[in-house]
N, CA, C and O atoms as CSV, one atom per row, in Angstrom:
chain,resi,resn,atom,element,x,y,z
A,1,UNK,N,N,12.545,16.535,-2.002
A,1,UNK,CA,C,11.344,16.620,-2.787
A,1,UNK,C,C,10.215,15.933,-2.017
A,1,UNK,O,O,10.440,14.737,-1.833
A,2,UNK,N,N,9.032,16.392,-1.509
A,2,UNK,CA,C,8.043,16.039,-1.152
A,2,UNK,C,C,7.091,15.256,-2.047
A,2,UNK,O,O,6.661,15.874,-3.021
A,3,UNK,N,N,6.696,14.011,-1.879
A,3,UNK,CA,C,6.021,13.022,-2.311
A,3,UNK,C,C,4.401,13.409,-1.930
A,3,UNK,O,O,3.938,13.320,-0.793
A,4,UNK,N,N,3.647,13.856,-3.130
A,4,UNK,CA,C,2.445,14.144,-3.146
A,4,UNK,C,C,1.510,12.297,-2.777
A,4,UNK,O,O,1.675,11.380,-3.582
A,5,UNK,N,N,0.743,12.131,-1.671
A,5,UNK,CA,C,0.111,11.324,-1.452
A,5,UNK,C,C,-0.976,10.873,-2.734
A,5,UNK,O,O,-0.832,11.475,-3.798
A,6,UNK,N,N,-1.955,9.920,-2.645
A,6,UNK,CA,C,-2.875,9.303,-3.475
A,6,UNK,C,C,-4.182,10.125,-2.294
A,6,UNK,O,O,-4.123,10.267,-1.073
A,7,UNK,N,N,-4.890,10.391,-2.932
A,7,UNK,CA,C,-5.937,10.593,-2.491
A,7,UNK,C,C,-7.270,9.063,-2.431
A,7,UNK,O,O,-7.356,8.304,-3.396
A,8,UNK,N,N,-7.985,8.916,-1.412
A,8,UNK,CA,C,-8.946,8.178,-1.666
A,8,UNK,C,C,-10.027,7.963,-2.143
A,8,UNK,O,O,-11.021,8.400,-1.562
A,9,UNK,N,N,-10.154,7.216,-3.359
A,9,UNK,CA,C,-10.943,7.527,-4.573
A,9,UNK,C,C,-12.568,7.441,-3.844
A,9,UNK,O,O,-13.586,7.678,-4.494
A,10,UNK,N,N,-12.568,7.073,-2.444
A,10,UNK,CA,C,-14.301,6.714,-2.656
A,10,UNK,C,C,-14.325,7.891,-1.776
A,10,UNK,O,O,-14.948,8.730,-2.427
A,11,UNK,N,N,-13.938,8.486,-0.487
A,11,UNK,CA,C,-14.464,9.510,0.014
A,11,UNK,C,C,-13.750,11.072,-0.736
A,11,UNK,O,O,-14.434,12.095,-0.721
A,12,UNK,N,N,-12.424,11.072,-1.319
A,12,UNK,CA,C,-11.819,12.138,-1.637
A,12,UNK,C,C,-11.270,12.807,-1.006
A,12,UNK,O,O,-10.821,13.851,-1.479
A,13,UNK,N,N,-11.111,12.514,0.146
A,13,UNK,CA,C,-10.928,13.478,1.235
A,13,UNK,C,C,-9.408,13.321,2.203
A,13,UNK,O,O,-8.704,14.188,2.720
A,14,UNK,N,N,-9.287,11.799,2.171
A,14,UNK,CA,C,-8.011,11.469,3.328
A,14,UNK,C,C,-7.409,10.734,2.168
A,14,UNK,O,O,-7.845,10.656,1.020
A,15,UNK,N,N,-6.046,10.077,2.815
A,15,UNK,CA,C,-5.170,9.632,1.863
A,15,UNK,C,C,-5.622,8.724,1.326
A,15,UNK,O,O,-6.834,8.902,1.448
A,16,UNK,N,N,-5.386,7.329,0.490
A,16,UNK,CA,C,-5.662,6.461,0.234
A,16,UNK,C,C,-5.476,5.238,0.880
A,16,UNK,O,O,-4.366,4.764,1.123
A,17,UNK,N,N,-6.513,4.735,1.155
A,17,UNK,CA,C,-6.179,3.220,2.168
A,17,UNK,C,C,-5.891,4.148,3.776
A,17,UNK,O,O,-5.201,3.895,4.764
A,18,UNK,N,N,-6.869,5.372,3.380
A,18,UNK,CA,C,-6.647,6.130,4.753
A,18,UNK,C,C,-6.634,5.281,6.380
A,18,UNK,O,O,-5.837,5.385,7.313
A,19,UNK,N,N,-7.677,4.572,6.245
A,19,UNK,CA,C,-7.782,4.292,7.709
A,19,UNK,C,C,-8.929,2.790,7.601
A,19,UNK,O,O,-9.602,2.433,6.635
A,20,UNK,N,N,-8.826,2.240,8.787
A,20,UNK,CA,C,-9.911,1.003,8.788
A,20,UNK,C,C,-11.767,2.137,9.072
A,20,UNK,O,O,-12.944,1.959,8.757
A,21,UNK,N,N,-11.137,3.003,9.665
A,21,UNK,CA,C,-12.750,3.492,10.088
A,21,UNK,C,C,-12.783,4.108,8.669
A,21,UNK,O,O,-13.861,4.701,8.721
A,22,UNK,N,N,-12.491,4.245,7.947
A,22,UNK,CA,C,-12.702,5.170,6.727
A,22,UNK,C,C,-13.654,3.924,5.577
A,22,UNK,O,O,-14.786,4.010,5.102
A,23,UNK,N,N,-12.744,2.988,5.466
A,23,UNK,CA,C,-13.212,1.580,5.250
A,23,UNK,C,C,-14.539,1.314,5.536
A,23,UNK,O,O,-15.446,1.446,4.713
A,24,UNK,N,N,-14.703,0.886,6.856
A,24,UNK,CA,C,-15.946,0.207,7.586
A,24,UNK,C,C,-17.154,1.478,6.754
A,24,UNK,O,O,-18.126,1.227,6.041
A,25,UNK,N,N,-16.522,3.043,7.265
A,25,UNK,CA,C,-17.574,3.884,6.834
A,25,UNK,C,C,-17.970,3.665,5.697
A,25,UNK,O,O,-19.179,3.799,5.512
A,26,UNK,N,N,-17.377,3.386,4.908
A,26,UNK,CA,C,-17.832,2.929,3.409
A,26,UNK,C,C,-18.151,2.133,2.949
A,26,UNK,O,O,-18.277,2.068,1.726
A,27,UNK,N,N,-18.451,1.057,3.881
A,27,UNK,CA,C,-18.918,-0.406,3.689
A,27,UNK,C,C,-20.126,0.249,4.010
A,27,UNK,O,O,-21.077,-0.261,3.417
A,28,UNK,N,N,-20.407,1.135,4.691
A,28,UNK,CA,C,-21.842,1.200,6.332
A,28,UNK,C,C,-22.655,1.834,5.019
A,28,UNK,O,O,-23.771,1.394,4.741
A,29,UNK,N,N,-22.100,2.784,4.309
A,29,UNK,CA,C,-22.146,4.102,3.662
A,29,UNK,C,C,-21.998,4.284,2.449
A,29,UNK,O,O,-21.598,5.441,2.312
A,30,UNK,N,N,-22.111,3.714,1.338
A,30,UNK,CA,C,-21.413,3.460,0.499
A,30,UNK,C,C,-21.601,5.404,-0.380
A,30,UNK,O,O,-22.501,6.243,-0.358
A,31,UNK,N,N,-20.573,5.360,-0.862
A,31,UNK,CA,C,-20.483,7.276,-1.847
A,31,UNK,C,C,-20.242,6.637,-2.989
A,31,UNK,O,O,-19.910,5.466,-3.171
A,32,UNK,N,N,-20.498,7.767,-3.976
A,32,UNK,CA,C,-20.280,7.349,-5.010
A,32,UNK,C,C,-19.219,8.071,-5.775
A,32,UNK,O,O,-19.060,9.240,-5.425
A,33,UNK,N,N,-18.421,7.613,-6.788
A,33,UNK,CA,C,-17.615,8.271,-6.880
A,33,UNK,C,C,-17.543,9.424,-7.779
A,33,UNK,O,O,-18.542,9.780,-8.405
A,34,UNK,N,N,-16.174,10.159,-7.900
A,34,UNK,CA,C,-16.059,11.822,-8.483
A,34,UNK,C,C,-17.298,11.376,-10.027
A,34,UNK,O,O,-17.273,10.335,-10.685
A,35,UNK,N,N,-18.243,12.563,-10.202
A,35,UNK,CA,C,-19.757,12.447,-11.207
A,35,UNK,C,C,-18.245,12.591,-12.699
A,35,UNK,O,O,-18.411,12.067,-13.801
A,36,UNK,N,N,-17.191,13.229,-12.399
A,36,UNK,CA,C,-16.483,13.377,-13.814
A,36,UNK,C,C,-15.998,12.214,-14.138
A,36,UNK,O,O,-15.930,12.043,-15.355
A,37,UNK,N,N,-15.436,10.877,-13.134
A,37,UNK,CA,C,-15.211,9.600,-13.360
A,37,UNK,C,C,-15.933,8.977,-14.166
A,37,UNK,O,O,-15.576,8.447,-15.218
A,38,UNK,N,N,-17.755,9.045,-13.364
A,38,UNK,CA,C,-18.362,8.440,-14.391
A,38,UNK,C,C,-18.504,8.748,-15.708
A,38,UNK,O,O,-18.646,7.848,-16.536
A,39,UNK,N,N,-18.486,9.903,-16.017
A,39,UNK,CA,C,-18.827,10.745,-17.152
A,39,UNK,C,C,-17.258,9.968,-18.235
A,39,UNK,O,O,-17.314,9.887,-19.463
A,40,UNK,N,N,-16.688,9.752,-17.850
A,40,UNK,CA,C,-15.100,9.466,-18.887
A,40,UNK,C,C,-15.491,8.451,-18.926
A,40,UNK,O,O,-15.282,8.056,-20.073
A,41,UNK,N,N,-16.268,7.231,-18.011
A,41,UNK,CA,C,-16.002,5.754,-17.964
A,41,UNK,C,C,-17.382,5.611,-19.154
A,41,UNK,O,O,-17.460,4.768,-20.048
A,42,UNK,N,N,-18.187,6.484,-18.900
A,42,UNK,CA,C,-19.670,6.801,-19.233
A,42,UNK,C,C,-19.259,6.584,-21.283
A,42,UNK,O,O,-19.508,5.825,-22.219
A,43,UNK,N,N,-18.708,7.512,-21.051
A,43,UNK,CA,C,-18.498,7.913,-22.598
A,43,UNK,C,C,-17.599,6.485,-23.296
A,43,UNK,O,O,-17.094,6.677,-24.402
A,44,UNK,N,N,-17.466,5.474,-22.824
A,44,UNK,CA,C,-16.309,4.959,-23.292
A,44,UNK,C,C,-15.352,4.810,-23.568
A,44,UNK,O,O,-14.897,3.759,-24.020
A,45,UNK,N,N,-14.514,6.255,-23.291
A,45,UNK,CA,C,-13.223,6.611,-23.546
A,45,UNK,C,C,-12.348,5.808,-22.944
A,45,UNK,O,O,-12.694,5.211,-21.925
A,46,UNK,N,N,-11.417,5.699,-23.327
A,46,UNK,CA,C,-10.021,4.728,-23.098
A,46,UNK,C,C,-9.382,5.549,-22.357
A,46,UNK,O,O,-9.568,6.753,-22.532
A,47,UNK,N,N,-8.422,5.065,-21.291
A,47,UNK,CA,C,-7.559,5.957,-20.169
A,47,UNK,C,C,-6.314,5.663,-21.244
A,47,UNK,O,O,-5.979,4.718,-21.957
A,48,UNK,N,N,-5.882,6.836,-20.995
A,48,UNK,CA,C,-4.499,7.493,-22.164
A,48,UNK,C,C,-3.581,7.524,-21.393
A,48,UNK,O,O,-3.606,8.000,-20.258
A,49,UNK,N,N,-2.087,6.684,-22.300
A,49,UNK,CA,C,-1.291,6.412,-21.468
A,49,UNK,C,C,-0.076,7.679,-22.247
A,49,UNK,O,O,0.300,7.889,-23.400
A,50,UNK,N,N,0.221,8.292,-20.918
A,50,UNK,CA,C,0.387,10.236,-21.163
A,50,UNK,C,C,2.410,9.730,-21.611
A,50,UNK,O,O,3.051,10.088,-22.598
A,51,UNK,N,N,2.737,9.095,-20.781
A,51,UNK,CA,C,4.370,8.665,-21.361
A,51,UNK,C,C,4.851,7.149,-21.254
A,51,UNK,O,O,5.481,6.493,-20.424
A,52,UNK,N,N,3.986,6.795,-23.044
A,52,UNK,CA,C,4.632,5.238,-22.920
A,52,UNK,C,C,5.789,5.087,-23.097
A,52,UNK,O,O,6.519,5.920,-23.635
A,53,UNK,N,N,6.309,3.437,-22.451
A,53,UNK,CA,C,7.747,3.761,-22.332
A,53,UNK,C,C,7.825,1.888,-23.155
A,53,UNK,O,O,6.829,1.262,-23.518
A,54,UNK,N,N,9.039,1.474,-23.234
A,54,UNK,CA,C,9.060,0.547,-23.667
A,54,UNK,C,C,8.407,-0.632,-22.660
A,54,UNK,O,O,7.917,-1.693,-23.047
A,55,UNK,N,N,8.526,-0.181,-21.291
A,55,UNK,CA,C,7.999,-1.370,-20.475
A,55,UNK,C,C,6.511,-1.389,-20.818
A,55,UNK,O,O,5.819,-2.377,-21.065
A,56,UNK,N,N,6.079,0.172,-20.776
A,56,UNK,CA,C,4.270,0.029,-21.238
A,56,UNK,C,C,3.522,-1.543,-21.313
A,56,UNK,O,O,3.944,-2.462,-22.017
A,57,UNK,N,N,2.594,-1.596,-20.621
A,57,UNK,CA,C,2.030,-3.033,-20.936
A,57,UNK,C,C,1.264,-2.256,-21.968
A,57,UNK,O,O,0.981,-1.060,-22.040
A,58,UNK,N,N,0.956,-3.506,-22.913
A,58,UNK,CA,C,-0.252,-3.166,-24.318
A,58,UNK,C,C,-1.578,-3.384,-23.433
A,58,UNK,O,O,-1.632,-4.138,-22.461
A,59,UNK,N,N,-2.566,-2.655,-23.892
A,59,UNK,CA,C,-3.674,-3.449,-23.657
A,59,UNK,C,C,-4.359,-4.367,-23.816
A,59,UNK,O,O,-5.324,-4.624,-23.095
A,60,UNK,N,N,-4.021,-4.985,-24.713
A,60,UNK,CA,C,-4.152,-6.404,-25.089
A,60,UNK,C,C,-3.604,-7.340,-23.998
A,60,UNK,O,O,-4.261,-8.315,-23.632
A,61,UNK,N,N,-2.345,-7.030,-23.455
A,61,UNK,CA,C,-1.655,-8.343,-21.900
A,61,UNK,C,C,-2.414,-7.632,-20.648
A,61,UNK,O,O,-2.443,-8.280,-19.602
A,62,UNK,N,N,-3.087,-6.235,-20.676
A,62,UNK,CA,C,-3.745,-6.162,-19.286
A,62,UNK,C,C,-4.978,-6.982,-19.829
A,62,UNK,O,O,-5.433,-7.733,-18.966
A,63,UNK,N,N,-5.460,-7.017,-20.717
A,63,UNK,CA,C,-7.126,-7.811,-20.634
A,63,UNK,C,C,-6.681,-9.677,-21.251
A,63,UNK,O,O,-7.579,-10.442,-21.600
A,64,UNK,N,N,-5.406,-10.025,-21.260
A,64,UNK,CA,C,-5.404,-11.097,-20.882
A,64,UNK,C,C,-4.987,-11.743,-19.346
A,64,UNK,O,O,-5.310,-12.728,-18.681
A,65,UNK,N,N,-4.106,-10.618,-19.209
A,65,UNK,CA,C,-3.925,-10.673,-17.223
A,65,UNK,C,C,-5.255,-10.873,-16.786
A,65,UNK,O,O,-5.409,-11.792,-15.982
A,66,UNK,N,N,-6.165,-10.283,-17.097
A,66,UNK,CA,C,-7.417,-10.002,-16.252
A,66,UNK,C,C,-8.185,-11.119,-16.339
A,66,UNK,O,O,-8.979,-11.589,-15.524
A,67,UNK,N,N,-7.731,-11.641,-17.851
A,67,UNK,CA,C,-8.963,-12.739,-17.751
A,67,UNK,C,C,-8.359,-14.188,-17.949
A,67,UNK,O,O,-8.778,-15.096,-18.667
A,68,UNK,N,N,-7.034,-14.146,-16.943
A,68,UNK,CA,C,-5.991,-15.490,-16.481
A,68,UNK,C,C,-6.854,-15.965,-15.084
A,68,UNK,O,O,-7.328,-15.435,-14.079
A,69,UNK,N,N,-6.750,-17.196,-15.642
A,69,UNK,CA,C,-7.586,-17.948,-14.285
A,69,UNK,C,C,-6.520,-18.357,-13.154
A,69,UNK,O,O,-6.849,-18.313,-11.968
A,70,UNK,N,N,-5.296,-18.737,-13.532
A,70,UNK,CA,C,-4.559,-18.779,-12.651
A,70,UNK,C,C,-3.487,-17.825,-12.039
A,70,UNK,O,O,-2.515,-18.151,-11.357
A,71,UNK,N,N,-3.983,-16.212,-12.543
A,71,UNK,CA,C,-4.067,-15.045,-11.952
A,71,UNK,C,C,-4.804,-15.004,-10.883
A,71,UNK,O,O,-4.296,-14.832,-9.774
A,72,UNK,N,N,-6.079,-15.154,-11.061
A,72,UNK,CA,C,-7.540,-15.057,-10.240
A,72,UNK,C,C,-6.873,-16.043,-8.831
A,72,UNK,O,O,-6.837,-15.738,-7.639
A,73,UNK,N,N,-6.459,-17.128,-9.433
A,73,UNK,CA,C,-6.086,-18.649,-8.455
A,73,UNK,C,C,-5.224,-17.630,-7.070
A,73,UNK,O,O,-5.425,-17.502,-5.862
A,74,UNK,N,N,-4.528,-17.236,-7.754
A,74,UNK,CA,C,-2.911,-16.895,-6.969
A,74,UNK,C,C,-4.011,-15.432,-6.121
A,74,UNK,O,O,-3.924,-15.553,-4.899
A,75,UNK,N,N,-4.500,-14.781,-6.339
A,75,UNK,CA,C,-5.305,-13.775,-5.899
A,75,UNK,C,C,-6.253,-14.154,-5.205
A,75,UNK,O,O,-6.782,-13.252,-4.555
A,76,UNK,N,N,-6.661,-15.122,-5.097
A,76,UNK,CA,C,-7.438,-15.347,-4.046
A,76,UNK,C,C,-6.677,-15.661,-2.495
A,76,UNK,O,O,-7.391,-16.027,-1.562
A,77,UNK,N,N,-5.437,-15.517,-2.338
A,77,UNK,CA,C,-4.827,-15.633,-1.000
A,77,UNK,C,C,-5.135,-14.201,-0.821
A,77,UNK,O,O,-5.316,-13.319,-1.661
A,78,UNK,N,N,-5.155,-14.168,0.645
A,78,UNK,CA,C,-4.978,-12.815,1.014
A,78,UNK,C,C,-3.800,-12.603,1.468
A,78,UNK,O,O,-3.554,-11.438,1.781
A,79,UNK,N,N,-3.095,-13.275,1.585
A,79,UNK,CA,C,-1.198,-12.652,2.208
A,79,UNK,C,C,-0.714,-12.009,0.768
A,79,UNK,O,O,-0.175,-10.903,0.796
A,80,UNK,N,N,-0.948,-12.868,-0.823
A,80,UNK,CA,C,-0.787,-12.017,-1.467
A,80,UNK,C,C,-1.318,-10.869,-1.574
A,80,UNK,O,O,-0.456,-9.991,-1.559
A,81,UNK,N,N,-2.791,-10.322,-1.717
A,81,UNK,CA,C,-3.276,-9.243,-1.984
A,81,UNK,C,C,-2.761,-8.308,-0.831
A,81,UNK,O,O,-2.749,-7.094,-1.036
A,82,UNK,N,N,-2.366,-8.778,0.288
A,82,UNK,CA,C,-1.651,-7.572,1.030
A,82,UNK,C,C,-0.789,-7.062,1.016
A,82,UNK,O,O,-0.598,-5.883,1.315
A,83,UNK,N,N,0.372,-8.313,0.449
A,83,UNK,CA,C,1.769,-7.900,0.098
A,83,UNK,C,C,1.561,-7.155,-1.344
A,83,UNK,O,O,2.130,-6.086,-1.560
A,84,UNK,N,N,0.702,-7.782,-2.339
A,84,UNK,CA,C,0.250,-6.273,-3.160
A,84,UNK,C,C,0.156,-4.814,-2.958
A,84,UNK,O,O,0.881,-3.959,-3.466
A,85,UNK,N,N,-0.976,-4.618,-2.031
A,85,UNK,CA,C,-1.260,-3.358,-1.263
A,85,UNK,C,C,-0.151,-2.540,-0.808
A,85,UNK,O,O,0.088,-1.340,-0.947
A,86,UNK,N,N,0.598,-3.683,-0.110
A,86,UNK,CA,C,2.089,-2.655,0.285
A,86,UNK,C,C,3.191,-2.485,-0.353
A,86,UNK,O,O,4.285,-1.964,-0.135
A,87,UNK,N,N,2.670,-3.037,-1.195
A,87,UNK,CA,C,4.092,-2.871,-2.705
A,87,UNK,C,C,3.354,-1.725,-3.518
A,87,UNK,O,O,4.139,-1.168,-4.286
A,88,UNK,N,N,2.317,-1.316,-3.556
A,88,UNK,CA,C,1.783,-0.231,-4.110
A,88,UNK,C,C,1.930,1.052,-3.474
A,88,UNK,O,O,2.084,2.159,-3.990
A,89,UNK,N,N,1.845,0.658,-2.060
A,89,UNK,CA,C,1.950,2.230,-1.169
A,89,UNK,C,C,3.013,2.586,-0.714
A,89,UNK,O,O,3.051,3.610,-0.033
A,90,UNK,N,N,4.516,1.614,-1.040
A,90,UNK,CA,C,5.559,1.698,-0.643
A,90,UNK,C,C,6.174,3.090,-1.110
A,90,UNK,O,O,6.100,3.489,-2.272
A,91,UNK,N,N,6.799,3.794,-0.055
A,91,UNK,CA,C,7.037,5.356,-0.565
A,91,UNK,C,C,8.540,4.571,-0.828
A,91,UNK,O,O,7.728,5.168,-1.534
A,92,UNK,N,N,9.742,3.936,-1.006
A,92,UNK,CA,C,10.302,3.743,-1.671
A,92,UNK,C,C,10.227,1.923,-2.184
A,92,UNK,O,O,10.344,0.882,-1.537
A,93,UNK,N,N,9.966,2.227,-3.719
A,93,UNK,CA,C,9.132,1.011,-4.415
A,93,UNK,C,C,10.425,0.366,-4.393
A,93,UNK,O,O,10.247,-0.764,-3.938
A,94,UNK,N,N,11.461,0.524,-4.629
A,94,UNK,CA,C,12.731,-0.542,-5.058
A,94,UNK,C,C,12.932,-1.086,-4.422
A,94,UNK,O,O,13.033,-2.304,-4.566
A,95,UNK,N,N,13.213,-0.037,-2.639
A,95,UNK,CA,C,13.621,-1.576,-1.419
A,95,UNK,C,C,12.361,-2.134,-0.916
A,95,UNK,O,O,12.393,-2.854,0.083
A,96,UNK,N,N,10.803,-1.769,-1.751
A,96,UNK,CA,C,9.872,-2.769,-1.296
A,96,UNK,C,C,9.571,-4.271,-1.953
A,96,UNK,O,O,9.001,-5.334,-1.708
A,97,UNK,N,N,10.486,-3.489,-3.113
A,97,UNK,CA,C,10.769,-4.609,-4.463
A,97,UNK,C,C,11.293,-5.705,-4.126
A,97,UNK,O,O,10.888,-6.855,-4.298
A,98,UNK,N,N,12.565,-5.166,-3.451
A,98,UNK,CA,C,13.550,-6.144,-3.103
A,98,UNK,C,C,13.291,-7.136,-1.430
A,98,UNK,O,O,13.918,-7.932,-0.730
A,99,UNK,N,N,12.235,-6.579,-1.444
A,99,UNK,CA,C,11.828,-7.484,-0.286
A,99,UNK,C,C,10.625,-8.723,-0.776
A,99,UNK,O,O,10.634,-9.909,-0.445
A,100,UNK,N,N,9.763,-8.112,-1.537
A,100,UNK,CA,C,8.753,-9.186,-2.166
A,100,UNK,C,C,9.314,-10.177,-3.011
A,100,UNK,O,O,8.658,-11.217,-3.081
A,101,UNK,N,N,10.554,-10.106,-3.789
A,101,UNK,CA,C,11.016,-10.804,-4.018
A,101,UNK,C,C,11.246,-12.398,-3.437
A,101,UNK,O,O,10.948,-13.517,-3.856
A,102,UNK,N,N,11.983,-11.829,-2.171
A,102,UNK,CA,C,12.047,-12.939,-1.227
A,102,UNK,C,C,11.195,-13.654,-0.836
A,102,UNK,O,O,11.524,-14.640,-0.177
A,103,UNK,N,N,9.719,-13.371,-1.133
A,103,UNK,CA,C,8.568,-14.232,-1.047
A,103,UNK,C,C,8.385,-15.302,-1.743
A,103,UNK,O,O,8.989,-15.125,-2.801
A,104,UNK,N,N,7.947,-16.193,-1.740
A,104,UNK,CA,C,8.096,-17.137,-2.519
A,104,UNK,C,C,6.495,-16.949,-3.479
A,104,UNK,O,O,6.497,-17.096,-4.702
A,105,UNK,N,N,5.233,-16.618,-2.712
A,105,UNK,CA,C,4.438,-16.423,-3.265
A,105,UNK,C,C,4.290,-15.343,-4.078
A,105,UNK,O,O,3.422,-15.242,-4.946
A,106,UNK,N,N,5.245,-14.412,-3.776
A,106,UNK,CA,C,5.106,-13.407,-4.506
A,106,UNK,C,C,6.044,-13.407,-5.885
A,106,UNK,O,O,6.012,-12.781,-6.944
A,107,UNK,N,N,6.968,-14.528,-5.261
A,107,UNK,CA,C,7.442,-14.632,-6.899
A,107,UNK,C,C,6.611,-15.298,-8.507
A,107,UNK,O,O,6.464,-14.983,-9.688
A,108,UNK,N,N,6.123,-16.781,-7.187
A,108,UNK,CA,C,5.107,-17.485,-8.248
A,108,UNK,C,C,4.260,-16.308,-8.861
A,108,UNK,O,O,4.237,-16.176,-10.085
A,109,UNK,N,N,3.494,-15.364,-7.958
A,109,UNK,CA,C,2.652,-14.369,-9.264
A,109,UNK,C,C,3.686,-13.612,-10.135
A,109,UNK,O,O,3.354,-13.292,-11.277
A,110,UNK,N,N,4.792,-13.339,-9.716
A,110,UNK,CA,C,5.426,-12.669,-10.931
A,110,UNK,C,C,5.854,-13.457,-11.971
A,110,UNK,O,O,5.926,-12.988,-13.107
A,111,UNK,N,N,6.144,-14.584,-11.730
A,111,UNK,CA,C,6.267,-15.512,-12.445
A,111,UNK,C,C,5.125,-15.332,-13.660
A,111,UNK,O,O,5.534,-15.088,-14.795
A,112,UNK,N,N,3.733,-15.451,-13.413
A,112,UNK,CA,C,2.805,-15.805,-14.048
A,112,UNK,C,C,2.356,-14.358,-14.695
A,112,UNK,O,O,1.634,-14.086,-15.654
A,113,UNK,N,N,2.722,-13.954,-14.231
A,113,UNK,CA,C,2.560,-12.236,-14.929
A,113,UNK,C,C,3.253,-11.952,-15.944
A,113,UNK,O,O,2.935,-11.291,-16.933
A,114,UNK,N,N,4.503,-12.616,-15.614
A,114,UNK,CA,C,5.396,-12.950,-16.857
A,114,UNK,C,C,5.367,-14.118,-17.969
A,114,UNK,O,O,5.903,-14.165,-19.076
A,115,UNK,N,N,4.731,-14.842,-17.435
A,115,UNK,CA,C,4.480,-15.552,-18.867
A,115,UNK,C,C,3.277,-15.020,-19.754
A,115,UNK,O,O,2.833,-15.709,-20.673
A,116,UNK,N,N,2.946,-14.210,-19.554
A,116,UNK,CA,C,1.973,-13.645,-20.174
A,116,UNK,C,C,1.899,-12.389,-21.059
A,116,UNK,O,O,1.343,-12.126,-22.125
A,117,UNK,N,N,2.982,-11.459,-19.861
A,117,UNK,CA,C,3.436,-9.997,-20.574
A,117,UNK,C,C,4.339,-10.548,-21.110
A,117,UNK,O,O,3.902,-10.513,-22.260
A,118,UNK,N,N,5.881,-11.359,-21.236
A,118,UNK,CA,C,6.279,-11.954,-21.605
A,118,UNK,C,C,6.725,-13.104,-22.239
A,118,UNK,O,O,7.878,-13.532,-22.191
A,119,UNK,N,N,5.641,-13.675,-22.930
A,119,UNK,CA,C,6.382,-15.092,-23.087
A,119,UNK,C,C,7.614,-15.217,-23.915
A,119,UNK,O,O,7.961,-14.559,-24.895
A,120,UNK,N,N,8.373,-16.506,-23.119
A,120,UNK,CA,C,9.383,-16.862,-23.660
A,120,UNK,C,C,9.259,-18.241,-24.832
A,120,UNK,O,O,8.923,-19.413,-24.663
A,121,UNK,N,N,9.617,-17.614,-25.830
A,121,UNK,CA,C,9.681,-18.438,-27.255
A,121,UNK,C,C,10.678,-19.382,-27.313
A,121,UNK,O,O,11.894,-19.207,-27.231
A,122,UNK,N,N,9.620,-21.112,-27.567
A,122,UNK,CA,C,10.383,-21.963,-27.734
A,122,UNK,C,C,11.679,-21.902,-28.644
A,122,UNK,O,O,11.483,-21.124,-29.578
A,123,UNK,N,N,13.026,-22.511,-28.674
A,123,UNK,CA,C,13.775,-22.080,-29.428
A,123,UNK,C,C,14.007,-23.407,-30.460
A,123,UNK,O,O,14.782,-23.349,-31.415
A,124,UNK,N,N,13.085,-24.805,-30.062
A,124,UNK,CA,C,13.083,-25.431,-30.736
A,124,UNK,C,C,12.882,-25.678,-31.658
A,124,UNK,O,O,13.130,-26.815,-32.060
């Protein structure tokens, strides 16, 4: 089965995270993105989640993720945000899984991701 690529949301054209010159060009250059994006973001509409599953995050733990300061903390390294990046583009996610694991920084953010999508209830 052939794995359909991500396209790159600012030019549309090459894959995603196509290239550093693709980058720079868009720093130099800035485009704007697909006019139907804005038009959905425009209207206020909510992005619809097409097959929730029990893992589903609510939206309620993504807009407290977002607005965790010691989310932000841990995100400001850049070894994490890269080991992010390549845990996202990994064409097989499980053995990229099983490698970030072994990070230590990458556990502390899962850690903290989890006390949040998860907390664990005192039993006292």
């Amino acid at each position: 089965m052939e794995r359909k690529l991500k396209i790159c949301e600012i030019c549309s054209e090459n894959p995603q995270n196509c290239s550093v010159s693709c980058y720079k060009n868009h720093q130099d250059t800035p485009c704007q993105r697909n006019h139907e994006d804005n038009k959905s973001n425009a209207a206020g509409s909510k992005p619809t989640i097409l097959f929730p599953t029990e893992d589903t995050v609510s939206e309620e733990k993504l807009i407290m993720l977002q607005d965790s300061e010691e989310l932000k903390m841990l995100l400001k390294n850049s070894h994490l945000r890269e080991l992010l990046r390549e845990l996202d583009a990994a064409l097989n996610a499980e053995k990229a899984m099983a490698v970030a694991m072994q990070e230590p920084l990458f556990m502390e953010f899962a850690d903290q991701v989890l006390k949040i999508v998860e907390p664990q209830k005192d039993d006292t």
